[in-house]
N, C-alpha and C positions, 0 to 999 in steps of 0.2 A: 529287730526289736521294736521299733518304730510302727513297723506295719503291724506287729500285733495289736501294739496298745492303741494304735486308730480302729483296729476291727475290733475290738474292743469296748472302747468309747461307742460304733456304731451299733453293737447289738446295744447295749446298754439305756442309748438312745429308741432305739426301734421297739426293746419292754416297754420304758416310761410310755411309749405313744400306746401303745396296745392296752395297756391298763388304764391310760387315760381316756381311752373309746369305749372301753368297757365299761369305767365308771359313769361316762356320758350317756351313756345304751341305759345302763340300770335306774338313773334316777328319775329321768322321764316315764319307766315301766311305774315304778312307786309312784308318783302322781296317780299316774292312770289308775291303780289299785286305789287309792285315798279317794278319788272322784269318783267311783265306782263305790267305792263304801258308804259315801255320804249323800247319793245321788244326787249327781252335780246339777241336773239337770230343772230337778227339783226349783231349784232357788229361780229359776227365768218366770216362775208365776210372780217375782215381784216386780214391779215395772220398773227397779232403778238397777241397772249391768252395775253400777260400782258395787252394790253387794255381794254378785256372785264372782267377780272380781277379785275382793279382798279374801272375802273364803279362800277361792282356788289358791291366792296368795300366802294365806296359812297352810295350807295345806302344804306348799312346797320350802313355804321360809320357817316355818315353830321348828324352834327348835326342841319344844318339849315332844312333841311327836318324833320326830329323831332321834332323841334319847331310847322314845319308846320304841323304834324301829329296829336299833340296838340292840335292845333287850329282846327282843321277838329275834332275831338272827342268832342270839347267845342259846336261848331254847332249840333251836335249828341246830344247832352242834353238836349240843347235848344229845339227839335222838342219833347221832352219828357215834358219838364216846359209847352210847350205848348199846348200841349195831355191834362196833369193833370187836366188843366182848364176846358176841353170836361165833366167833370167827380164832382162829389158830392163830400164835404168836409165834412168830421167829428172829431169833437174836443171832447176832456172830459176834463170839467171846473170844479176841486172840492171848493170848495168855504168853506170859514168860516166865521161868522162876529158876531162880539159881539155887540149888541143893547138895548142901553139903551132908555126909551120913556122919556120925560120931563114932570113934574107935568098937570095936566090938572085942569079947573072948568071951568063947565059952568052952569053959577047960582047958586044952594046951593051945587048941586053935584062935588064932589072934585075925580081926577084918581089920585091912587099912580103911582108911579115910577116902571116901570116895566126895570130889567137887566133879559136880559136872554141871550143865544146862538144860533146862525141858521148856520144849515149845510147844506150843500146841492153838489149834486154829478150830475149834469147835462152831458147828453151826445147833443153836438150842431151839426146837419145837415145842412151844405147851400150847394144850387146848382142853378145856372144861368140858366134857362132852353132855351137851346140852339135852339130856333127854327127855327132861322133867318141862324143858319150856321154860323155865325159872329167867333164863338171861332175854329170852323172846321178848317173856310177858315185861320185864324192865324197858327194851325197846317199842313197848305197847303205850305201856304209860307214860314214857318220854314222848310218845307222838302224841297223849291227850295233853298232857302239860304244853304243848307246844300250839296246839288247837287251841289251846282255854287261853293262851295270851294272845294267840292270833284274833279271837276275839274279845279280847280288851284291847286290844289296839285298834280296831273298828269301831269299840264303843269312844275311845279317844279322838278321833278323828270327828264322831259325829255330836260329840262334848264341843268341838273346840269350833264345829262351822257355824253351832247352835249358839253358843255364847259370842262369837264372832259378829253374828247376825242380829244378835238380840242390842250387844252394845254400840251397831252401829246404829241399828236404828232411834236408838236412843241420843247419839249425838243428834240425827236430826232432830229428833223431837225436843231435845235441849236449845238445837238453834233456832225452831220455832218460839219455842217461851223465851228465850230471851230478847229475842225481836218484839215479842207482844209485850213482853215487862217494860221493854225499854220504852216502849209507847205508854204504858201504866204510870211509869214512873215522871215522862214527861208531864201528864196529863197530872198527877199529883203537884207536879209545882207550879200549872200553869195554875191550879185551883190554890194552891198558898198564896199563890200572889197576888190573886185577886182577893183572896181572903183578906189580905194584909192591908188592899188598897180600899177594902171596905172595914177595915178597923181603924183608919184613917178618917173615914169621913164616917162613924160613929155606928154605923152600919152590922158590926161583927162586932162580938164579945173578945175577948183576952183570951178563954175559952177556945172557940172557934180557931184563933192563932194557931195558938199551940197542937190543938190537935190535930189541924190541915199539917202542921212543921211534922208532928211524930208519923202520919199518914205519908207524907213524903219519903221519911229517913227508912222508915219499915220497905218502900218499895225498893229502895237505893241496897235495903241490905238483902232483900230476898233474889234482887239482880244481881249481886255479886253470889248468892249462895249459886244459883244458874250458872254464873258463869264457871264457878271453882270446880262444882261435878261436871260440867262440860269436859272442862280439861283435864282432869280425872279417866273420864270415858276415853278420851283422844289419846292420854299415855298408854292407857290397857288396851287399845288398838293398837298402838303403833309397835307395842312388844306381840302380841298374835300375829301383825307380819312381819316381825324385823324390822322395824323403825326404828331410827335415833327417837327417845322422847321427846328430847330437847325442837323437836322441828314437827312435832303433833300436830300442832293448831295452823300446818299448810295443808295438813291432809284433804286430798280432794274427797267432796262427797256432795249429796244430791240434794233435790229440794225435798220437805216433808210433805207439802202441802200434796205432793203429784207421787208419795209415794201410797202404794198400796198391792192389796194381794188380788191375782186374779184368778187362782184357780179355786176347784172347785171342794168344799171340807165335807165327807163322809156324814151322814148321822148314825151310823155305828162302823163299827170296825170286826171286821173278820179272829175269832180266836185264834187263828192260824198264825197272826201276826206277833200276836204274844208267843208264839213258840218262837219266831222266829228273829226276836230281839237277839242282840249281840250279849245284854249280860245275863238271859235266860238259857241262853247257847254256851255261852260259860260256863254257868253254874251246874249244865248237864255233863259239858265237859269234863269238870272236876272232878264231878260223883261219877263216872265212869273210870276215869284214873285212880281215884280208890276205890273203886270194886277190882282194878286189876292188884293192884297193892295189895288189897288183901288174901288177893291168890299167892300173890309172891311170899305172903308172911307167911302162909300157910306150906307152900313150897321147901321153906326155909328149915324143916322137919325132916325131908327127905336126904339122902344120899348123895355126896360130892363126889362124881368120877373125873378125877383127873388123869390127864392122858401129856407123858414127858418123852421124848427122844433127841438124842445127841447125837451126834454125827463130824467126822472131823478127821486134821490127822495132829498127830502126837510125835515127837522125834527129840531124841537128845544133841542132835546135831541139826543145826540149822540147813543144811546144804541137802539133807533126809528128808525136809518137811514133808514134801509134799509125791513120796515114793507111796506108793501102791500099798506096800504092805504096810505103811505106818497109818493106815484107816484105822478107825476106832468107833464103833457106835452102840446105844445103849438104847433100850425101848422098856417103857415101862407104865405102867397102869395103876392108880393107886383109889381105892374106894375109901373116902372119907367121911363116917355117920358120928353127928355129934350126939355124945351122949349123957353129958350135965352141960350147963351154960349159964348155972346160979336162976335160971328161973325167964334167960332172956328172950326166949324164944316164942314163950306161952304172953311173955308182957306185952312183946313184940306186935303177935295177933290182934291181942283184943285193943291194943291203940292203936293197931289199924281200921279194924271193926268200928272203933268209938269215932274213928275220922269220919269213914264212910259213914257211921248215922247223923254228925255234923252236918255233913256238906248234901246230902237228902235232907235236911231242913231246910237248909240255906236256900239250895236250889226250890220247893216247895214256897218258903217265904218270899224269893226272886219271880215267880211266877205270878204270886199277890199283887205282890208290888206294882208288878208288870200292868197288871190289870185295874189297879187304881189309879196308875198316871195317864193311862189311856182315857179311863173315865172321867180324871180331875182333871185331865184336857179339854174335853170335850165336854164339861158343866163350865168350864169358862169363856171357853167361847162364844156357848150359850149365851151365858148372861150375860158376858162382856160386848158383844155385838148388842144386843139389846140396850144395853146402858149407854152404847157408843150411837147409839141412834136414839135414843131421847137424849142425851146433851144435843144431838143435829139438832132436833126440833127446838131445842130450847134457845140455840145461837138463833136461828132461821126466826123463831119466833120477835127474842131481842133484839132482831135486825130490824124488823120491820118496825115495834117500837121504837128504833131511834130515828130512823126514817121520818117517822110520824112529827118526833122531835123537832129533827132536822127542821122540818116544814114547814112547825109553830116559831122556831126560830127566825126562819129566813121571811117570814111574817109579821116578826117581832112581838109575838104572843109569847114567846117563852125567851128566859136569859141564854145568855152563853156557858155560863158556870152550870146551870141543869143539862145543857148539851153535852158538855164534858164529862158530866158526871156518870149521865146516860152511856156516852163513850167506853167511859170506864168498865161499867158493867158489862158493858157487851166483851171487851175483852179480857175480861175474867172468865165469862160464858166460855169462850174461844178456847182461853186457857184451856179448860176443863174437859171443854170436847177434844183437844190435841193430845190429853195425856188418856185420855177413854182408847184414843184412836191408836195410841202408843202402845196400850196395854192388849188392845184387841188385835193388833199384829204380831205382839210377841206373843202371846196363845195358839196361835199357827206351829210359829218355832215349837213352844213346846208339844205341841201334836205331835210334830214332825219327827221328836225326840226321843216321845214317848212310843212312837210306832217301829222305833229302829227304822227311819226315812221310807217305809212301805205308806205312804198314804199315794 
């Protein structure tokens, strides 16, 4: 007894390992498919590896994408429930019943009471026979349904590396202004207190006071506004890979100053590519699955042959069962055409009909769409590269005026309070080209979005 329940214990042991190699085997396949859908490879034109990094890191830790992954294997079932139906059913019904018959007479002759036992061991065949294609065409459209979320989940994936990417780089761009504010900010109370030390010696109005004071508090509150969406941006990261929030703000990440893109952006883009978007690929999907639907509705008119055989044996004595002669089988064919239904049949059609001309809009509209996010991609970059290179000019410019500053300063032709001031401006300049620069890198992403990752 002992040695069972040890060999026992040891296959039991030796599944768990086998499904656990299994599961090991599978989920490194699913990366690979997720980095294949979002072309991983894509992201190495930007010069900082932590981006492509944290991506690949959603990709394997979101769990809303595994949710999704779920749901797309739930569809994978489904085209099997619906195969099953293509195919013959067979049951085994073993049956017992104890049977007592009631007195009988009819005229002088009188039946006893018969108790006895019946058993019986039937094996049940049913099969639809499929001639119409009716159960096919159901495992047709269970494979487009299953196609149309295999591409929403491609579209998910490259949602989540997109916004992935857009928020990181926006934490950097966040820790650049706040470095530059926090310099603003200094630079505002070095000017209060000179201010202050020139309303002492009669120099500055009361005026003057107060408004270098409000000029100060203004920059103390637009550094904390910086720093509050900072950490904002770091919790919405830290949940895309699986982050504690609570430990956001150790998250490693790069400099902004050094980050940038270095390939190369298309000035048109191929029509081929709008075919080949994941929710244009959907939405063909869809409208294909109800053009089969509406064959099945139409199918739904026709004639049901069903096809029954039984087979078994039968005995009133247990010890009989299973003798030769107590075989029993029965074959039978039965043609079923419906012939009222209150009207459901006819309903049936034309709401399928009215689906299929929905989803031929949809997919028509999807295609649009397609084609304006491609083009509102690519008018922003336009101009947002443009814009992001006159702010260059206009820091490069301010630089050199404060230079000039500098010069008259260390001269002593100019105060120190206009040098600071000077300062100031230039890093407001800065500001302005960092958020130009911020917006002209996420322009990229959205290209990249809008092409279903083919650039």
């Amino acid at each position: 007894m002992a040695a069972k329940n040890i060999a026992k214990s040891i296959i039991l042991i030796l599944m768990f390992l086998i499904a656990q190699s299994c599961f090991a085997k599978d989920e490194p396949l699913k990366i690979n498919i997720r980095a294949c859908n979002i072309n991983i490879n894509w992201w190495d034109n930007f010069s900082d590896p932590l981006l492509k990094e944290y991506i690949y890191l959603a990709m394997e830790k979101n769990h809303e994408l595994k949710r999704i992954t779920y749901v797309t294997e739930q569809y994978r079932q489904t085209i099997k429930t619906e195969m099953a139906k293509e195919f013959p059913s067979l049951m085994i019904s073993p049956t017992f019943a104890r049977i007592k018959t009631a007195k009988q007479q009819l005229f002088d002759i009188e039946t006893a009471t018969i108790r006895t036992n019946n058993y019986a061991i039937p094996l049940v065949a049913y099969y639809e026979a499929d001639i119409f294609l009716k159960n096919h065409d159901k495992t047709k459209a269970a494979r487009k349904e299953f196609e149309a979320y295999k591409y929403k989940e491609k579209s998910a994936d490259i949602s989540l590396a997109s916004d992935v990417a857009t928020v990181y780089i926006n934490i950097l761009k966040f820790d650049k202004l706040i470095n530059t504010q926090q310099k603003i900010t200094d630079i505002r109370k070095k000017i209060k207190d000179l201010t202050n030390d020139r309303y002492k010696l009669g120099l500055a109005s009361l005026y003057d006071v107060t408004y270098t004071d409000k000029q100060h508090t203004q920059a103390q509150i637009d550094l904390n506004d910086l720093k509050r969406d900072r950490s904002l941006l770091l919790h919405q990261l830290a949940v895309y890979t699986d982050f504690c929030p609570c430990a956001a703000e150790n998250i490693a990440r790069g400099d902004f100053d050094t980050l940038e893109y270095t390939g190369c952006i298309p000035e048109c883009i191929s029509s081929d590519v709008v075919v080949l978007r994941p929710d244009v690929m959907k939405a063909e999907a869809d409208l294909q699955k109800a053009k089969i639907d509406v064959r099945v509705a139409r199918k739904d008119f026709l004639p049901q042959i069903q096809i029954l055989g039984i087979a078994g044996y039968n005995a009133l004595l247990l010890k009989n069962l299973f003798n030769w002669e107590n075989i029993f089988a029965l074959v039978g064919v039965a043609a079923m055409q419906k012939l009222f239904t209150g009207g459901y049949l006819s309903a049936n059609l034309k709401k399928k009909k009215l689906v299929y001309q929905e989803l031929f809009e949809a997919y028509k509209q999807a295609d649009l769409i397609a084609i304006q996010e491609i083009n509102d991609a690519l008018c922003k970059i336009k101009h947002d590269t443009k814009k992001d290179k006159d702010n260059l000019k206009k820091v490069q410019l301010e630089t050199i005026n404060f230079n000039l500053v500098n010069e008259r300063y260390k001269a002593g032709i100019e105060s120190y309070l206009n040098l600071i001031q000077y300062e100031e401006n230039l890093l407001n300049l800065q500001k302005e080209k960092d958020i130009s620069k911020a917006q002209r890198l996420a322009d990229y992403i959205t290209l990249y979005k809008a092409t279903g990752t083919r650039l």
